[in-house]
N, C-alpha and C positions, 0 to 999 in steps of 0.2 A: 833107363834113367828117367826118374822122375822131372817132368817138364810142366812147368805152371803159365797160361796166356792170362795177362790182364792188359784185358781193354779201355783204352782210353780214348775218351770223347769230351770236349769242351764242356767246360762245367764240373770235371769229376773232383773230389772231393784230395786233394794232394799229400796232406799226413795219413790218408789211408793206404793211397797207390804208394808212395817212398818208404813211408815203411814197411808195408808186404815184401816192397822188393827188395830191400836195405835184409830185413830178418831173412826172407826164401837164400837171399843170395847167399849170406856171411854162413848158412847149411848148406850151402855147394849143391841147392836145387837151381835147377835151372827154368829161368823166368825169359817168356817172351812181352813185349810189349808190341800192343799193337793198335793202331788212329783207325778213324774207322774215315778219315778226309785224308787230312795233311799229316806229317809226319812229325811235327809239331803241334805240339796238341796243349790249351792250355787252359789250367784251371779252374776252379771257382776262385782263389784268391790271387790270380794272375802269376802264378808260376807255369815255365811253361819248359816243359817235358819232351824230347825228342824220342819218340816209338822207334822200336826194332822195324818193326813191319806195317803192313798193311790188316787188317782185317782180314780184306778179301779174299788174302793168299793162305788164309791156315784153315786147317782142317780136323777133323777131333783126331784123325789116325796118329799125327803129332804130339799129340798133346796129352797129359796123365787129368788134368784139371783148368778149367775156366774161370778164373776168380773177379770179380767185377767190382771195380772202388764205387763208393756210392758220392755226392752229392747231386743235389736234384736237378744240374743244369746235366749234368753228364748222364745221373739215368735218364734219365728221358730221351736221348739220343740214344742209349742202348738199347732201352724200351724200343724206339722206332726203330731202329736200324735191322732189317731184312739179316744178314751176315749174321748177328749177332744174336739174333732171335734164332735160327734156321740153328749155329753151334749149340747154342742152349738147346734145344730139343732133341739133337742127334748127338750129345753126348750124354743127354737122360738117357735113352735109348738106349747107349751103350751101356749105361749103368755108370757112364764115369763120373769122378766128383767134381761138383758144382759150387761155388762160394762164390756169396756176396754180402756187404757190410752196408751199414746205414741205411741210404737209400735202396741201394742197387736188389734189395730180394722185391724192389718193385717188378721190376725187370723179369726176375722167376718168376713171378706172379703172371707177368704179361703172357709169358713162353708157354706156361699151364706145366711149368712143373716142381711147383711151392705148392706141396700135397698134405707134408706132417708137419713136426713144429718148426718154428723160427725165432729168430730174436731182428730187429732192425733199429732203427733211429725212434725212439719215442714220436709218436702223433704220428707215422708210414704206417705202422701197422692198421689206421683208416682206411687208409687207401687200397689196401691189397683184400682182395673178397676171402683170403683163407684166412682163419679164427683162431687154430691152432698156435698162437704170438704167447711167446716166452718172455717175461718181461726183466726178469732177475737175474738172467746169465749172460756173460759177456760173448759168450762163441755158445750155437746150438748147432747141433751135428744130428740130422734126422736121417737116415739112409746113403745117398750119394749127395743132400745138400748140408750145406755148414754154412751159417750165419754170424753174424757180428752187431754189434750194437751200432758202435760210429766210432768216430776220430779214436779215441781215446784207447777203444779195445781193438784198434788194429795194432797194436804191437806183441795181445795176447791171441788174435789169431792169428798172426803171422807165425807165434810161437806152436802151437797148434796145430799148427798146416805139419811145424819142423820136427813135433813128436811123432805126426801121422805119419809124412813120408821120410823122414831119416832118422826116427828111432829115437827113444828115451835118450840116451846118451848125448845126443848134438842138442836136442832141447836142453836136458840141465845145461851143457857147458855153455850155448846162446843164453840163454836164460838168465844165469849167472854170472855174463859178461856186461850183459841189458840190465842188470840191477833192477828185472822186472819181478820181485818179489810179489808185486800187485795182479800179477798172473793166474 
């Protein structure tokens, strides 16, 4: 069973994290959420989100994919956060897939494993030392990482994620349910 961790830290960007997990879920993948503090964790726009879990307790052996919501308050604790840097590197390793939207391929960047192209939040791409930055596509898929733009195109790579791991099929019918023709 396809299983997706997104991590949540103070500051993270809330229409990216809700709707990753509103599209992964309505495809019967299975999404962990996990604070890297409190179990409440809450936004950049002050919505505040109660985590399955803890950070500390997961491991890549559970997990099919990493995916990380961006705003700059939340990467940045991702970025810092020991746990979350340490997963990022040993599910490179493993070859597993990696995603992160807006801000958060800072974060890859941090880990040293945002190698090929990307896309991120317009003016991030400054900040990340890799050059390789896509600027015309809403989701970029280069080996094990998949990227996203921001707010906006997290409902097309939620979609995305649901072609990848549950097939053509459950994408058109989400798709088509999501009146996301702009996909």
């Amino acid at each position: 069973m396809t299983t997706i961790l997104i991590p949540l830290a103070t500051g993270f960007e809330e229409i990216e994290a809700v709707s990753l997990i509103d599209i992964l879920r309505r495809a019967e993948i299975k999404v962990i959420t996990a604070s890297l503090n409190d179990l409440e964790v809450t936004g950049a726009n002050n919505i505040t989100i109660k985590a399955d879990r803890y950070i500390q307790t997961m491991t890549s052996e559970e997990i099919t994919m990493i995916l990380l919501p961006g705003g700059w308050g939340g990467t940045n604790m991702l970025t810092d956060d020991i746990f979350v840097q340490d997963l990022i590197k040993e599910m490179n390793e493993k070859n597993k897939t990696i995603g992160a939207i807006c801000a958060a391929p800072f974060a890859l960047d941090k880990a040293g494993v945002l190698k090929g192209k990307f896309t991120c939040y317009p003016s991030v791409e400054n900040e990340i030392s890799n050059t390789n930055y896509i600027d015309n596509l809403k989701v970029v898929e280069d080996k094990n990482i998949i990227t996203s733009q921001g707010p906006a195109t997290a409902i097309c790579m939620g979609l995305y994620l649901v072609k990848k791991f549950a097939g053509i099929d459950r994408y058109n019918q989400i798709k088509s349910g999501l009146l996301a023709d702009f996909c």
